[in-house]
Steps between C-alpha positions, in 0.01 A plus 500: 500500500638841379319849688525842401412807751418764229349896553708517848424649741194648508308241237664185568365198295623155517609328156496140548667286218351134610695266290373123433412358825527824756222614732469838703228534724342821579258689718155515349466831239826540465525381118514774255494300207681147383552316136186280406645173594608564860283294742371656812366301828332676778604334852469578880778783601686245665262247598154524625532537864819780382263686257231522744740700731706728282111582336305519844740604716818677289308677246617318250393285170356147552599384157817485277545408105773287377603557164697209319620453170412173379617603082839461384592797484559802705149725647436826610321632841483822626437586858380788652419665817219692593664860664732690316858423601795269476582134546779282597642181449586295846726185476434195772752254563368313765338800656222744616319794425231670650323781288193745615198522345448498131853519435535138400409432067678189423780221556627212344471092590712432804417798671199396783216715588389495850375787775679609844350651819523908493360552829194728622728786463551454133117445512400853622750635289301440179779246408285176554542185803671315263831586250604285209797313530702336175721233540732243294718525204394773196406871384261679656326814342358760720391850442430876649334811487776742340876413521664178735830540658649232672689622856752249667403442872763390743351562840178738507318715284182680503227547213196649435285162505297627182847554302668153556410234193718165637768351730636227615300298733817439771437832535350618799178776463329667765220785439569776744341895523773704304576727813220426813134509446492922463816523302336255249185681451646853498739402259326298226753213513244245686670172520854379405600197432855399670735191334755348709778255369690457166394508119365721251154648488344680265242835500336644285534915402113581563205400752184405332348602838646831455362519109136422658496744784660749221230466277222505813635826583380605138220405462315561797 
């Protein structure tokens, strides 16, 4: 399988070159368009019991689509992501991810699908009681709302919660008031996610939280 990340950053699209035999799988409406002979299967997002949480409880989609290339010769699919931003390639060898909500648009076989606790915390901070976690061997594809960077963390680092996309899930997050409960009110910043341990994460430029309360402000 061959990929191409074209219209960086701020229209990523995913050109996937499925040669004879290759599969991607990818979240549900994420398909732009794909050559005539591709095959697509719609299956649980990671099982049943899986799907039901991410959907239920982690806001996000109960289904994925596996596209294969059963021809003999190479096929075209594009994916897509529903914001306006970027997207990023993530390797696992042997590994784990965990990525917020809606950030997650496709991987390839060998990589497992499966949910981790968040806590209450994460709950009341919009960010859902669950978190998905990917594990295994492959390429994962995620994507954001305006530009990613990707920080290295050695020790501790603190981040708006609405502005990180995905990190490793040795990593240790806690949800905590950005500075006591007036200080957080007073100065817009709410609540703050803070990582502790080793590894790169990744955030993205803009807040789609912001973007809504932005456009509330307009049009009320």
């Amino acid at each position: 399988m061959k990929y191409e990340i074209r219209y960086k950053p701020a229209f990523a699209s995913i050109f996937v070159t499925l040669n004879p035999g290759d599969s991607i799988i990818a979240e549900a409406g994420t398909m732009t368009s794909m050559d005539g002979q591709v095959s697509m299967q719609t299956q649980f997002s990671g099982g049943l019991i899986s799907g039901l949480l991410k959907k239920f409880l982690g806001g996000e989609s109960l289904f994925v689509n596996e596209f294969s290339n059963k021809a003999s010769q190479p096929l075209t699919v594009v994916l897509n992501q529903s914001c306006v931003g970027d997207i990023e390639k993530f390797d696992l060898n042997n590994g784990e991810i965990c990525l917020q909500p809606g950030a997650y648009i496709a991987h390839t076989p060998g990589v497992k699908m499966g949910v981790a606790w968040a806590g209450f915390s994460s709950f009341f901070a919009g960010e859902g009681l669950f978190k998905l976690k990917l594990s295994g061997s492959g390429q994962v594809f995620f994507g954001a709302y305006g530009g990613i960077t990707k920080k290295r963390v050695d020790g501790e680092f603190i981040v708006d919660s609405s502005h990180l996309v995905a990190y490793p899930a040795n990593m240790k997050l806690n949800l905590k008031l950005a500075g006591g409960l007036i200080g957080s009110v007073t100065s817009g910043e709410g609540v703050v996610s803070k990582l502790s341990g080793q590894g790169d994460i990744y955030l993205q430029s803009r807040s789609i939280d912001g973007l809504v309360r932005f456009l509330s402000s307009k049009v009320r």
